[in-house]
mmCIF entry with sequence, helices, sheets and N, C-alpha, C, O atoms, coordinates in Angstrom:
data_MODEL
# 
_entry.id   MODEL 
# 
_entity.id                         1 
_entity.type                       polymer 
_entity.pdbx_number_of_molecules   1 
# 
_entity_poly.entity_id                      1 
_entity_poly.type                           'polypeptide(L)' 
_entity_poly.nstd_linkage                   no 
_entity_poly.nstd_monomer                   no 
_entity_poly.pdbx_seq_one_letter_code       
;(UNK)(UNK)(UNK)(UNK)(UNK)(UNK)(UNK)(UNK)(UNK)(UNK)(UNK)(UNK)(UNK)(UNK)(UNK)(UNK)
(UNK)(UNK)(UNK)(UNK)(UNK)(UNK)(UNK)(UNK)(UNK)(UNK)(UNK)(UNK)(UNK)(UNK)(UNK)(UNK)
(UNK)(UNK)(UNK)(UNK)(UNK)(UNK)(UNK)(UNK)(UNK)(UNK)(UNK)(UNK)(UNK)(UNK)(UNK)(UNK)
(UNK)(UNK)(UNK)(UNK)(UNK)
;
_entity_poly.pdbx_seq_one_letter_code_can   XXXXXXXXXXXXXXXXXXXXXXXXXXXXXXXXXXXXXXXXXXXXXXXXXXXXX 
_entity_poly.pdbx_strand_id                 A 
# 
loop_
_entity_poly_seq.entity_id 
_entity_poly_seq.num 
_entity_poly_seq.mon_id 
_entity_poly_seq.hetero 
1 1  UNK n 
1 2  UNK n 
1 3  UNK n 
1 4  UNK n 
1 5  UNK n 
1 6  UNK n 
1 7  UNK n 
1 8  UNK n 
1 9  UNK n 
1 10 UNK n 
1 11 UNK n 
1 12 UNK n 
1 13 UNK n 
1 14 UNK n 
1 15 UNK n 
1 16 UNK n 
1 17 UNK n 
1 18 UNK n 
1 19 UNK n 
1 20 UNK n 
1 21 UNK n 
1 22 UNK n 
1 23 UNK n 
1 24 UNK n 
1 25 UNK n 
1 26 UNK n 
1 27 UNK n 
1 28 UNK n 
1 29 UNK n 
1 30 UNK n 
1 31 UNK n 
1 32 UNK n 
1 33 UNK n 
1 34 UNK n 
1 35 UNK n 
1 36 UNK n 
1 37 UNK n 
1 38 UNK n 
1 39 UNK n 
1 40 UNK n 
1 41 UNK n 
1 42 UNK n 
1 43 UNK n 
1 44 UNK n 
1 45 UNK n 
1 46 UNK n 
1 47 UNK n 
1 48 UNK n 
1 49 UNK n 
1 50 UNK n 
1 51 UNK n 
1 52 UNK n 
1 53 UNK n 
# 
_struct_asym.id          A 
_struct_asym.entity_id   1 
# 
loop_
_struct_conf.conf_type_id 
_struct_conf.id 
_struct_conf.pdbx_PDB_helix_id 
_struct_conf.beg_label_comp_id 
_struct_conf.beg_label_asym_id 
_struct_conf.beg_label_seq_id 
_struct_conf.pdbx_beg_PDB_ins_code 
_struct_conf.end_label_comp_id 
_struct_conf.end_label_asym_id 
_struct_conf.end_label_seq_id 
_struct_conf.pdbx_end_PDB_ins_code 
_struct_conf.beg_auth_comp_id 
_struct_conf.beg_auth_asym_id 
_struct_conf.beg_auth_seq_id 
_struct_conf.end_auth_comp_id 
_struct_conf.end_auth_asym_id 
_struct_conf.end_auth_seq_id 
_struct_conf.pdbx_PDB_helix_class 
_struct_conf.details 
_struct_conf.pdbx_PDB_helix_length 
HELX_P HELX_P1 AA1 UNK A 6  ? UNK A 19 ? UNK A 6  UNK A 19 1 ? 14 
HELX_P HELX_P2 AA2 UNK A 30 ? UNK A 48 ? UNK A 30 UNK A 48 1 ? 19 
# 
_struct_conf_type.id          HELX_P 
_struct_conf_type.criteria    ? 
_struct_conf_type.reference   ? 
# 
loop_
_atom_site.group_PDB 
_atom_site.id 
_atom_site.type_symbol 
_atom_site.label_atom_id 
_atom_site.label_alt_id 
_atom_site.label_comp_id 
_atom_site.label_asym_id 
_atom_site.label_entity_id 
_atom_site.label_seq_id 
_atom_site.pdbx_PDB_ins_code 
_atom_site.Cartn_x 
_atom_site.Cartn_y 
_atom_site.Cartn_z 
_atom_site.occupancy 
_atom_site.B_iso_or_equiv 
_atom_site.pdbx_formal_charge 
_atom_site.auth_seq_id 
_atom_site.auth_comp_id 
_atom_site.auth_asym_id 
_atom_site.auth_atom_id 
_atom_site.pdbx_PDB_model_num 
ATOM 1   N N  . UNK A 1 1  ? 241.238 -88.896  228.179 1.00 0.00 ? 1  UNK A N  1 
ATOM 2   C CA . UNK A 1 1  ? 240.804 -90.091  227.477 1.00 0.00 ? 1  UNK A CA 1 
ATOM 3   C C  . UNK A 1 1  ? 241.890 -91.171  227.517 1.00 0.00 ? 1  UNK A C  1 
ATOM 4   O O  . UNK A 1 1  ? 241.462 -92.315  227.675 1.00 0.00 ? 1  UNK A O  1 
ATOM 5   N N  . UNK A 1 2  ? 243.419 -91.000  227.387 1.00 0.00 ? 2  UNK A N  1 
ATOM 6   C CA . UNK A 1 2  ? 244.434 -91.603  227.024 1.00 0.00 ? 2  UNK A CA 1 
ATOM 7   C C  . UNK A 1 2  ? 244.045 -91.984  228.557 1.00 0.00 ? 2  UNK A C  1 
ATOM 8   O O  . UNK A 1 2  ? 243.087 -92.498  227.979 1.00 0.00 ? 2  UNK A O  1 
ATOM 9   N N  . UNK A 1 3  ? 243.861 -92.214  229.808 1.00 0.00 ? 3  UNK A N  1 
ATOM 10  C CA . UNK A 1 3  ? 244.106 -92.385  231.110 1.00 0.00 ? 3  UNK A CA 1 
ATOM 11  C C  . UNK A 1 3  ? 243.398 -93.348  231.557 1.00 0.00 ? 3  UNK A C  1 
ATOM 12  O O  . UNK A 1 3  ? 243.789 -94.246  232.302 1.00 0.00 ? 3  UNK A O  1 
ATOM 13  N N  . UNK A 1 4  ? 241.701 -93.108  230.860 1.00 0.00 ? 4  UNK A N  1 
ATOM 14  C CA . UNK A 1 4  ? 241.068 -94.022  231.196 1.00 0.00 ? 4  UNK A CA 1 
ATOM 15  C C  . UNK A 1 4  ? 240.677 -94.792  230.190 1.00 0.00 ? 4  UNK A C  1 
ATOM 16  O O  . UNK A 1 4  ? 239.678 -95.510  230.144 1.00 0.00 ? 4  UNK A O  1 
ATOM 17  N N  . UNK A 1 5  ? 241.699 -94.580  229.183 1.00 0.00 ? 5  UNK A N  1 
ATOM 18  C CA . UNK A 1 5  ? 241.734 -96.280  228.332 1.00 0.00 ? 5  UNK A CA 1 
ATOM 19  C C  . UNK A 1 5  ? 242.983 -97.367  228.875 1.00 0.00 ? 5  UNK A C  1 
ATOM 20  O O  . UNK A 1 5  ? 243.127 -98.584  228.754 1.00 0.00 ? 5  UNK A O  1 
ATOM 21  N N  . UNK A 1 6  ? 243.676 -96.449  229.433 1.00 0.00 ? 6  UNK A N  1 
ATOM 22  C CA . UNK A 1 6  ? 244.817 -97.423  229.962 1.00 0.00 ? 6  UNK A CA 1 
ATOM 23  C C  . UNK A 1 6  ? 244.539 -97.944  231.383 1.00 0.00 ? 6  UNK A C  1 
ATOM 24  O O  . UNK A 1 6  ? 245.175 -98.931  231.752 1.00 0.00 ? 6  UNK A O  1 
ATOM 25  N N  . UNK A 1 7  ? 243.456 -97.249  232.394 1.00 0.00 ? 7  UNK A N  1 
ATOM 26  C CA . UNK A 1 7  ? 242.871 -98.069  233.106 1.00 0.00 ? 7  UNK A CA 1 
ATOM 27  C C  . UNK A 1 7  ? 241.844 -99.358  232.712 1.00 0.00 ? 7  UNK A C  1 
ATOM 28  O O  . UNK A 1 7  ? 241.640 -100.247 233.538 1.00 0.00 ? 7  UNK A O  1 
ATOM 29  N N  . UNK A 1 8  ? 241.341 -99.370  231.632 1.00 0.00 ? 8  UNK A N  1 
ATOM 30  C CA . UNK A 1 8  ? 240.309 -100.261 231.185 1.00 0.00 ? 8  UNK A CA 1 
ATOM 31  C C  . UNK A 1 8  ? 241.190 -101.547 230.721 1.00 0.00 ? 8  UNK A C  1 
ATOM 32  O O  . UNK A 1 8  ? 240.822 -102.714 230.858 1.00 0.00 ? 8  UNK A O  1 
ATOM 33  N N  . UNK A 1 9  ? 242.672 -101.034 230.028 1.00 0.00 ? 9  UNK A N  1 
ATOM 34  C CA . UNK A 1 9  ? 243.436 -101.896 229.612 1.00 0.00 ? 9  UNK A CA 1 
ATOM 35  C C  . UNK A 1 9  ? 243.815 -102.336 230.726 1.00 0.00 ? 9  UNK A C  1 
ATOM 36  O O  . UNK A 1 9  ? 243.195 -103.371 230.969 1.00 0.00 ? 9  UNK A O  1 
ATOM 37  N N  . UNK A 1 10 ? 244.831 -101.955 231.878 1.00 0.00 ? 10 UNK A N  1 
ATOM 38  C CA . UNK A 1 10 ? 244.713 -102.957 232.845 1.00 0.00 ? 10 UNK A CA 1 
ATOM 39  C C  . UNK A 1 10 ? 243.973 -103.373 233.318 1.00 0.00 ? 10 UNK A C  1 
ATOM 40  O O  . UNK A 1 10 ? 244.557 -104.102 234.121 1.00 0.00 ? 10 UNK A O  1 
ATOM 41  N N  . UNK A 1 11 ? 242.734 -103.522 233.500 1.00 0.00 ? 11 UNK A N  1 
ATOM 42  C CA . UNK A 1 11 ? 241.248 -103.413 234.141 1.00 0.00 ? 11 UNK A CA 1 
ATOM 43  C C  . UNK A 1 11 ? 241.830 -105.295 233.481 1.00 0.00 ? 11 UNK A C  1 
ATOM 44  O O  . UNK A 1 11 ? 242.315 -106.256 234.076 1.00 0.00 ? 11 UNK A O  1 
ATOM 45  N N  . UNK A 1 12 ? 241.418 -105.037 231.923 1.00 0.00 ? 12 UNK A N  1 
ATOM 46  C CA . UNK A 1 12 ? 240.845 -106.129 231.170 1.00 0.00 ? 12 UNK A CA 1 
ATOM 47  C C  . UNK A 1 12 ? 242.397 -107.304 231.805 1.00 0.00 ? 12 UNK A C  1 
ATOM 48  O O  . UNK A 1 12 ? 242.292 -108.468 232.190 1.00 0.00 ? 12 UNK A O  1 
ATOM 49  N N  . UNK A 1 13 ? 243.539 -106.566 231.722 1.00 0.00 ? 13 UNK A N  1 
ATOM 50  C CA . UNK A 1 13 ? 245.000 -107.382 231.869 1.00 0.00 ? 13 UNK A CA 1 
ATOM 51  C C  . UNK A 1 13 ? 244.529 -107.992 232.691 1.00 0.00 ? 13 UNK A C  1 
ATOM 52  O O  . UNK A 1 13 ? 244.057 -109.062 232.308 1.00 0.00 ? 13 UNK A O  1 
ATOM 53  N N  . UNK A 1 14 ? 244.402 -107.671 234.192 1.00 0.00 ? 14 UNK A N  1 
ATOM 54  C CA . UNK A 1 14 ? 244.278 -108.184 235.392 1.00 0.00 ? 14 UNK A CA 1 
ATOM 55  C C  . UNK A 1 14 ? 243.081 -109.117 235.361 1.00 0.00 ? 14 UNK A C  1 
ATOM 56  O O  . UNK A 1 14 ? 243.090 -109.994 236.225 1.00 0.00 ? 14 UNK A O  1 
ATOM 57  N N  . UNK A 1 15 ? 242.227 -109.094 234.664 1.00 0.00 ? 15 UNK A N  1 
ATOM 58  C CA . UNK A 1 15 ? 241.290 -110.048 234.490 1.00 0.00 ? 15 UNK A CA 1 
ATOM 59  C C  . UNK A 1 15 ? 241.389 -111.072 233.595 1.00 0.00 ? 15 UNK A C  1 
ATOM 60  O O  . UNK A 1 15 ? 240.727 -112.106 233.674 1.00 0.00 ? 15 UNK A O  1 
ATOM 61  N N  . UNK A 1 16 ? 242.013 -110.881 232.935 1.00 0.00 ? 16 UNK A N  1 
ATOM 62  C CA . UNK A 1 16 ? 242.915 -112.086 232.005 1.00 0.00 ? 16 UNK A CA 1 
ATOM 63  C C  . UNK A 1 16 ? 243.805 -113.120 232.525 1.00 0.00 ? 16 UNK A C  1 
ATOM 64  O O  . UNK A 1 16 ? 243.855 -114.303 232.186 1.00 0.00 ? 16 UNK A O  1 
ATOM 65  N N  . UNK A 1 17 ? 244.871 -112.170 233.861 1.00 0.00 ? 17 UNK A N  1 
ATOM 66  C CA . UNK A 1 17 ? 245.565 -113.076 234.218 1.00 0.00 ? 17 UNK A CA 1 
ATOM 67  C C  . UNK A 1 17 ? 245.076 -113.749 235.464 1.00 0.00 ? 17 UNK A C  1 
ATOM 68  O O  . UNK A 1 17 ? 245.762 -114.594 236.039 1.00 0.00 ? 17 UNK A O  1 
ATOM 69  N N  . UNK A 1 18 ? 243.965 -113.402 235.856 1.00 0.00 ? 18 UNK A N  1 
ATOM 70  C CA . UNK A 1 18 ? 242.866 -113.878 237.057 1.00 0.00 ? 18 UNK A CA 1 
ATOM 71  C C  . UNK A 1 18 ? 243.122 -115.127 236.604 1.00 0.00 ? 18 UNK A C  1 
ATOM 72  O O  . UNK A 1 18 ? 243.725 -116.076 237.105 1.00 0.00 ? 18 UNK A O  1 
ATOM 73  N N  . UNK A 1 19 ? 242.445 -114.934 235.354 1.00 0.00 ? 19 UNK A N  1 
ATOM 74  C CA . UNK A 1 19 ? 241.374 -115.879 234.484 1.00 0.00 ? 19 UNK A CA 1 
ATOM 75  C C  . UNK A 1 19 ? 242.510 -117.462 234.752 1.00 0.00 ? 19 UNK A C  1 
ATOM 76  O O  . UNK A 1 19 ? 242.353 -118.579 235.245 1.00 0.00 ? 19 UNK A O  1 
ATOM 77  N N  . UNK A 1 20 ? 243.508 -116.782 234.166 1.00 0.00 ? 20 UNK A N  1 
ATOM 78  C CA . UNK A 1 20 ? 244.714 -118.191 233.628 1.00 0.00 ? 20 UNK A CA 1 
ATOM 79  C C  . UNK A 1 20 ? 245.240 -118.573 234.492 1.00 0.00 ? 20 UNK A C  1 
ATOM 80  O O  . UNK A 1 20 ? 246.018 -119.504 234.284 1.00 0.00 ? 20 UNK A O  1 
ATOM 81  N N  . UNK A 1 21 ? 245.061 -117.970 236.122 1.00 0.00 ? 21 UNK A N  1 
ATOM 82  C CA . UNK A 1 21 ? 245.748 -118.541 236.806 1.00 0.00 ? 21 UNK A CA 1 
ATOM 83  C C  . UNK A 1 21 ? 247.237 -117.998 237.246 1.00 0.00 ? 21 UNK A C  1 
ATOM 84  O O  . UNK A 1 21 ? 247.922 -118.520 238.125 1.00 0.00 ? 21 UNK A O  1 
ATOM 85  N N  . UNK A 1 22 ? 247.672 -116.634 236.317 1.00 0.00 ? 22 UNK A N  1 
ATOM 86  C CA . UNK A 1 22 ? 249.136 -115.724 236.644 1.00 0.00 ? 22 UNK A CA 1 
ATOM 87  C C  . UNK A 1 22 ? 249.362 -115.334 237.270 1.00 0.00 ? 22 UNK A C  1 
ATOM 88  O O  . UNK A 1 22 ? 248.268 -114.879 237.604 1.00 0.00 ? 22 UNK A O  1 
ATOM 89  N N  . UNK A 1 23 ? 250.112 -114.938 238.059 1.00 0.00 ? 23 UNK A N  1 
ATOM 90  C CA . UNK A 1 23 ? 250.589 -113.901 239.127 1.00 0.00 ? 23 UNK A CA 1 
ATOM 91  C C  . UNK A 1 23 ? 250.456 -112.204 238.243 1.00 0.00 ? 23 UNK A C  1 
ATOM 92  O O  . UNK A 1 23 ? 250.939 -111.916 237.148 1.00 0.00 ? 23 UNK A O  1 
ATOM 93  N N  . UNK A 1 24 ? 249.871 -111.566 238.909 1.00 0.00 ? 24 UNK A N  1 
ATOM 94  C CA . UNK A 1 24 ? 250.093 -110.171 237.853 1.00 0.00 ? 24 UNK A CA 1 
ATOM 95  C C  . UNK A 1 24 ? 250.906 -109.300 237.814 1.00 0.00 ? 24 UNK A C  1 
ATOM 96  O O  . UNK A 1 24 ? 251.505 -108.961 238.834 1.00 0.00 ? 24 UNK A O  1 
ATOM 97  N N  . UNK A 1 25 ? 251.143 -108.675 236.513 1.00 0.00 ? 25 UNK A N  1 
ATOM 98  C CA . UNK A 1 25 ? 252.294 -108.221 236.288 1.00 0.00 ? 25 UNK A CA 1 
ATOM 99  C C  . UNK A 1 25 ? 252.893 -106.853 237.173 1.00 0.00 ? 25 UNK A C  1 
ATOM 100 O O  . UNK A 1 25 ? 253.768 -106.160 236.654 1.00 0.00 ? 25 UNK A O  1 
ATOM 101 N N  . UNK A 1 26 ? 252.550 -106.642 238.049 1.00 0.00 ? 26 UNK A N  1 
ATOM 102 C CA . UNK A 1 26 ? 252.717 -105.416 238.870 1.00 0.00 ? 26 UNK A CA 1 
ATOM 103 C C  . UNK A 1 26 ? 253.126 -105.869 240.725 1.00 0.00 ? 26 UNK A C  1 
ATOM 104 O O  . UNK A 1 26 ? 253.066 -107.021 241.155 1.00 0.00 ? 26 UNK A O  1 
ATOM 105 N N  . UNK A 1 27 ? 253.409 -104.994 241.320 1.00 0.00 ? 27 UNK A N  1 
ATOM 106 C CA . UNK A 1 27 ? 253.730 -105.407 242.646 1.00 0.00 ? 27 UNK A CA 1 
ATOM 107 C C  . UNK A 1 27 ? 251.950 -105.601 242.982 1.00 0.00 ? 27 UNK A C  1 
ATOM 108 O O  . UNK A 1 27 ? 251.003 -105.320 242.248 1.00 0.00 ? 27 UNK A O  1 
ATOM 109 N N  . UNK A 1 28 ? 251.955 -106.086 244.131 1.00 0.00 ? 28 UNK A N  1 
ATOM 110 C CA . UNK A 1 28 ? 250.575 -106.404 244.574 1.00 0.00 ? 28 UNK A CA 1 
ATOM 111 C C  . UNK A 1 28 ? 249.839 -106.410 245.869 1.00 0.00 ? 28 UNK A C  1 
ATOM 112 O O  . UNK A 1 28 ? 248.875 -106.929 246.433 1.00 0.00 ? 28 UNK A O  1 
ATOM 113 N N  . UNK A 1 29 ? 251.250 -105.168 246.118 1.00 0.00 ? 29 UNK A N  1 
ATOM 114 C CA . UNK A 1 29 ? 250.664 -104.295 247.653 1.00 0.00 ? 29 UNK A CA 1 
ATOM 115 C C  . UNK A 1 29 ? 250.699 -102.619 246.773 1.00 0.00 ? 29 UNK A C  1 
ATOM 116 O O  . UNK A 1 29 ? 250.899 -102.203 245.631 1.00 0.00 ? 29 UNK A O  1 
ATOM 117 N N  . UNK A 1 30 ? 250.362 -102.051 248.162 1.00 0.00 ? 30 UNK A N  1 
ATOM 118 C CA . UNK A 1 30 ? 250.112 -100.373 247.503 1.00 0.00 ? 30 UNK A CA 1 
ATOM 119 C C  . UNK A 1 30 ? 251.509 -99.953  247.608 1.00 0.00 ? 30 UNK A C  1 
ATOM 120 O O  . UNK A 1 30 ? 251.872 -99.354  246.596 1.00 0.00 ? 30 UNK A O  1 
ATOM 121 N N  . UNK A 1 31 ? 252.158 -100.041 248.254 1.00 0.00 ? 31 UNK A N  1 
ATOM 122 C CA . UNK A 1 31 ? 253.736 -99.487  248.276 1.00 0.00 ? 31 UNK A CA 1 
ATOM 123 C C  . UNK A 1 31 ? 254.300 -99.932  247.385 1.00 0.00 ? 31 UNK A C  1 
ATOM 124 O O  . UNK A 1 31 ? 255.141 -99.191  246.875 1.00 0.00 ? 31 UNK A O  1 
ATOM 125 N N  . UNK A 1 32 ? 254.146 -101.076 246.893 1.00 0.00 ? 32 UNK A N  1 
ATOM 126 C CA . UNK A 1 32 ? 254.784 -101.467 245.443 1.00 0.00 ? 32 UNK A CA 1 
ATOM 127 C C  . UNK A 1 32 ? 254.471 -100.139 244.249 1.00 0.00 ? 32 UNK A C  1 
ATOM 128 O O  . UNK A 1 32 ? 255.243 -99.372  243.673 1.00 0.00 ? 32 UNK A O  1 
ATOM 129 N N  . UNK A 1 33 ? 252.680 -100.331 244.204 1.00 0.00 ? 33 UNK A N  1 
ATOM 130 C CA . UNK A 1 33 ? 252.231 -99.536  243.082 1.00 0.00 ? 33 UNK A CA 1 
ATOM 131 C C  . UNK A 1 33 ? 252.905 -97.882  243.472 1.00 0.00 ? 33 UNK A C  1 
ATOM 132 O O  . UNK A 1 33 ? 253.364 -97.228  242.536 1.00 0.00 ? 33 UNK A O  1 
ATOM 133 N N  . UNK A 1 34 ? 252.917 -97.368  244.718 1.00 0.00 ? 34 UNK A N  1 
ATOM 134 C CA . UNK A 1 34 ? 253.228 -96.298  245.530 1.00 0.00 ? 34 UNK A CA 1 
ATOM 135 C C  . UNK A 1 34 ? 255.027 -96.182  245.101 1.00 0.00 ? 34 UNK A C  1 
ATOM 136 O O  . UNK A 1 34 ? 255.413 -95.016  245.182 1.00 0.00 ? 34 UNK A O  1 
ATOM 137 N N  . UNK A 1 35 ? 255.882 -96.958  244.771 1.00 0.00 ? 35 UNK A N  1 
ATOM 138 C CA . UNK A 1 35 ? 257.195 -97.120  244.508 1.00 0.00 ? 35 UNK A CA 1 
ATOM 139 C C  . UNK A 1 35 ? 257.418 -96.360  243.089 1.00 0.00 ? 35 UNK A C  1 
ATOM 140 O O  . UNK A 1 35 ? 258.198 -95.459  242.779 1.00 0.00 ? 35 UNK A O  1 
ATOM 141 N N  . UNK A 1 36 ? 256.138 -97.282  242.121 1.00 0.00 ? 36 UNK A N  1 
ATOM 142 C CA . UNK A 1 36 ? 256.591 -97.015  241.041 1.00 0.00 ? 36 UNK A CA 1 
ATOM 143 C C  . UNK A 1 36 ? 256.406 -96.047  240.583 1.00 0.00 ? 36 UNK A C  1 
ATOM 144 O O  . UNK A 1 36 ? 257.322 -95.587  239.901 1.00 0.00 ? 36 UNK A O  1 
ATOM 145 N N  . UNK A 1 37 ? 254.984 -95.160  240.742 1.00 0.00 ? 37 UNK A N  1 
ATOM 146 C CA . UNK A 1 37 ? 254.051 -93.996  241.045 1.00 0.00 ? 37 UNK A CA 1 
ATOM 147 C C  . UNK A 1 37 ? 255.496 -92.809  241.563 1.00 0.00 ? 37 UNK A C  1 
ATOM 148 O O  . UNK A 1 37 ? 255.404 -91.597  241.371 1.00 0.00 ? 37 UNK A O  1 
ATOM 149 N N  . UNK A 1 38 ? 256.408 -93.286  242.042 1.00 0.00 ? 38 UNK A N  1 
ATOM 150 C CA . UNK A 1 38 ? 257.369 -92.061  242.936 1.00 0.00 ? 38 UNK A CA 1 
ATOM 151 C C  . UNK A 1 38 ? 258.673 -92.078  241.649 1.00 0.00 ? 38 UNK A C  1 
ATOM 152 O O  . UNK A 1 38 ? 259.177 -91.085  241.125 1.00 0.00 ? 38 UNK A O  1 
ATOM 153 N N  . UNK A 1 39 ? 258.912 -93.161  241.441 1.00 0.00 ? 39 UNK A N  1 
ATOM 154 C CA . UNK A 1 39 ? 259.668 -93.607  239.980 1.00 0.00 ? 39 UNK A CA 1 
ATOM 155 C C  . UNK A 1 39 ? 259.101 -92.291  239.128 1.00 0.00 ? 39 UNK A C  1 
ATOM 156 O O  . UNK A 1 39 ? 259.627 -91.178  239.124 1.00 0.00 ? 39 UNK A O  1 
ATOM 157 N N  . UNK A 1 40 ? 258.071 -92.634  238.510 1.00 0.00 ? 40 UNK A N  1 
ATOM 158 C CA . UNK A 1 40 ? 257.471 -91.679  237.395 1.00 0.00 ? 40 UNK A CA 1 
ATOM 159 C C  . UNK A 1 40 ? 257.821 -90.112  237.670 1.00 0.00 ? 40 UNK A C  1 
ATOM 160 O O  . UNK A 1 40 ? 258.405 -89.395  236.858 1.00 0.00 ? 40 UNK A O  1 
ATOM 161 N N  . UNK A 1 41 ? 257.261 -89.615  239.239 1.00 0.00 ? 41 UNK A N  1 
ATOM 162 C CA . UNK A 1 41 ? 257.325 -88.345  239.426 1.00 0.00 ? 41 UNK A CA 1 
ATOM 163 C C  . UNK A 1 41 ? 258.336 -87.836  239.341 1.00 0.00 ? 41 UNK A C  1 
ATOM 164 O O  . UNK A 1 41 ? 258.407 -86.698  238.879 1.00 0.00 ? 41 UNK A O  1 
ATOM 165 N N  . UNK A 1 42 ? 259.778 -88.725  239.888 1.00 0.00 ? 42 UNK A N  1 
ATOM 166 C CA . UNK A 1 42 ? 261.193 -88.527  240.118 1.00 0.00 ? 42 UNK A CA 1 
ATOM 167 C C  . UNK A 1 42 ? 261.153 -87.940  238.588 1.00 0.00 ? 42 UNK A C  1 
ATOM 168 O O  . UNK A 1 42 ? 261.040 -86.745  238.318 1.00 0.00 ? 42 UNK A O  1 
ATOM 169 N N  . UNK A 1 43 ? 261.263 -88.964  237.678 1.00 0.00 ? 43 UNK A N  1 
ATOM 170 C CA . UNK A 1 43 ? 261.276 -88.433  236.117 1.00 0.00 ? 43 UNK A CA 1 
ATOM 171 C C  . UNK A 1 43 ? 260.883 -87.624  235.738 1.00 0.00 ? 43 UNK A C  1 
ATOM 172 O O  . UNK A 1 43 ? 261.608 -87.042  234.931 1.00 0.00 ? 43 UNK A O  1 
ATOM 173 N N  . UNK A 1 44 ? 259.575 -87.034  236.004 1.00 0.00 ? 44 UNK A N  1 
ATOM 174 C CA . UNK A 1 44 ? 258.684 -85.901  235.490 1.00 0.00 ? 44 UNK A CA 1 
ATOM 175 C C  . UNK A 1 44 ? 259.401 -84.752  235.952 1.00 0.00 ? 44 UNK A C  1 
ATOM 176 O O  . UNK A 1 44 ? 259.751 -83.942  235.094 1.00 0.00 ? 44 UNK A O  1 
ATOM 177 N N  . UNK A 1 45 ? 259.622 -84.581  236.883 1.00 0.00 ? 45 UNK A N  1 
ATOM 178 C CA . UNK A 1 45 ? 260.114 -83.431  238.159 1.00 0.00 ? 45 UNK A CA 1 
ATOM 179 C C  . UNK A 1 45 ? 261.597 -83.226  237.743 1.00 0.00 ? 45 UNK A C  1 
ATOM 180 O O  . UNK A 1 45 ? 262.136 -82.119  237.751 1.00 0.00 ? 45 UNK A O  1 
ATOM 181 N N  . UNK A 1 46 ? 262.203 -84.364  237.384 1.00 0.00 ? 46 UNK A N  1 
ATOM 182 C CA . UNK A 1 46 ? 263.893 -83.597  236.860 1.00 0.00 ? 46 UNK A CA 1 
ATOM 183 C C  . UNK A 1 46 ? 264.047 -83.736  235.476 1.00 0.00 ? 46 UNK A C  1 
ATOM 184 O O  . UNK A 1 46 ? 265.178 -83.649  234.999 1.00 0.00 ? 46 UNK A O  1 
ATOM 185 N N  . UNK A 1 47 ? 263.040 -83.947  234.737 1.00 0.00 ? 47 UNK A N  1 
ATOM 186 C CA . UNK A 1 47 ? 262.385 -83.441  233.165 1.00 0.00 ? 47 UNK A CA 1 
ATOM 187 C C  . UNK A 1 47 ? 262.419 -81.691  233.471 1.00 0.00 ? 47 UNK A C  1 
ATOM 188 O O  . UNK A 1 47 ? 263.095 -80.783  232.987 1.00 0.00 ? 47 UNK A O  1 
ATOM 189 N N  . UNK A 1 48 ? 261.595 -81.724  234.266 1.00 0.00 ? 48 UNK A N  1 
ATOM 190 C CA . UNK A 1 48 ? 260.357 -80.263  234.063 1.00 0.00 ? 48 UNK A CA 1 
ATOM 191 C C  . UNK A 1 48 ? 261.661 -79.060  234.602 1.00 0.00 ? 48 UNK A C  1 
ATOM 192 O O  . UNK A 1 48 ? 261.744 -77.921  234.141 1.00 0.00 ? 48 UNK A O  1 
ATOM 193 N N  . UNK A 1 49 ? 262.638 -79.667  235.709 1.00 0.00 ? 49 UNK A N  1 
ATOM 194 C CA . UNK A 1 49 ? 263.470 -78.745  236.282 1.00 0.00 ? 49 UNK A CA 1 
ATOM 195 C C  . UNK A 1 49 ? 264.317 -78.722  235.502 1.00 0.00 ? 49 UNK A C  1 
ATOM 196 O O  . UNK A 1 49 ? 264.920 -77.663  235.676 1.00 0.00 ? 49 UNK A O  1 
ATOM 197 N N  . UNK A 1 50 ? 265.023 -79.619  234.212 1.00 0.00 ? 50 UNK A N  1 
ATOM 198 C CA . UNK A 1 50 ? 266.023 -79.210  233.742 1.00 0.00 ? 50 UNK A CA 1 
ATOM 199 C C  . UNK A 1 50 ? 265.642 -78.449  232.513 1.00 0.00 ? 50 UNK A C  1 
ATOM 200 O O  . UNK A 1 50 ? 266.485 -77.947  231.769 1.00 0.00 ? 50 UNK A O  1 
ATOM 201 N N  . UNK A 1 51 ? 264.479 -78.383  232.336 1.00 0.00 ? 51 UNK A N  1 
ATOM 202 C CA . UNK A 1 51 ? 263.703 -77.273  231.197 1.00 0.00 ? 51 UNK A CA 1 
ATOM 203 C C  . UNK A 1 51 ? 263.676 -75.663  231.784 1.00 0.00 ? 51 UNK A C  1 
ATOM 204 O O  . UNK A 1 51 ? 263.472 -74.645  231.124 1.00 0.00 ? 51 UNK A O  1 
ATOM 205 N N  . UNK A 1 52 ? 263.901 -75.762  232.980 1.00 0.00 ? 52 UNK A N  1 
ATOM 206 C CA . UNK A 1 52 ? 264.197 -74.393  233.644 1.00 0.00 ? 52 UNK A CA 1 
ATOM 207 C C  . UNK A 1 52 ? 265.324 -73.457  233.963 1.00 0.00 ? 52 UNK A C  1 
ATOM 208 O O  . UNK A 1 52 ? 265.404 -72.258  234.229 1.00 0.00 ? 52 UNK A O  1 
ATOM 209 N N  . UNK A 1 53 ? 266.261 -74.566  233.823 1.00 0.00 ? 53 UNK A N  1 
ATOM 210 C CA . UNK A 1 53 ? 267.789 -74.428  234.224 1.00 0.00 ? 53 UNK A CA 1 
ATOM 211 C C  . UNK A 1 53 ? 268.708 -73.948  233.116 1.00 0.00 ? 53 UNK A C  1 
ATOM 212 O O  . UNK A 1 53 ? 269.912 -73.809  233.330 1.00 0.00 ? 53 UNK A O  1 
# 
């Protein structure tokens, strides 16, 4: 549920800043989104490994 309210929330963001004319707040190729997406995992992954160690 938490996942696809925060898609609806950017859903609505990105249509807001359509609206006004903004540049949006995120990179705005896939390797951008693909960058940050590798960011997160990096974190998750040496979270989860130092819970093992």
């Amino acid at each position: 549920m938490e996942q696809l309210l925060s898609i609806l929330a950017g859903f609505i963001v990105g249509i807001v800043f359509s609206a006004i004319r903004l540049p949006i707040p995120a990179p705005p190729t896939l390797s951008g989104l693909l960058g940050i997406a590798g960011v997160y995992l990096g974190y998750v992954l040496f979270q989860w490994g130092k819970t093992l160690f």
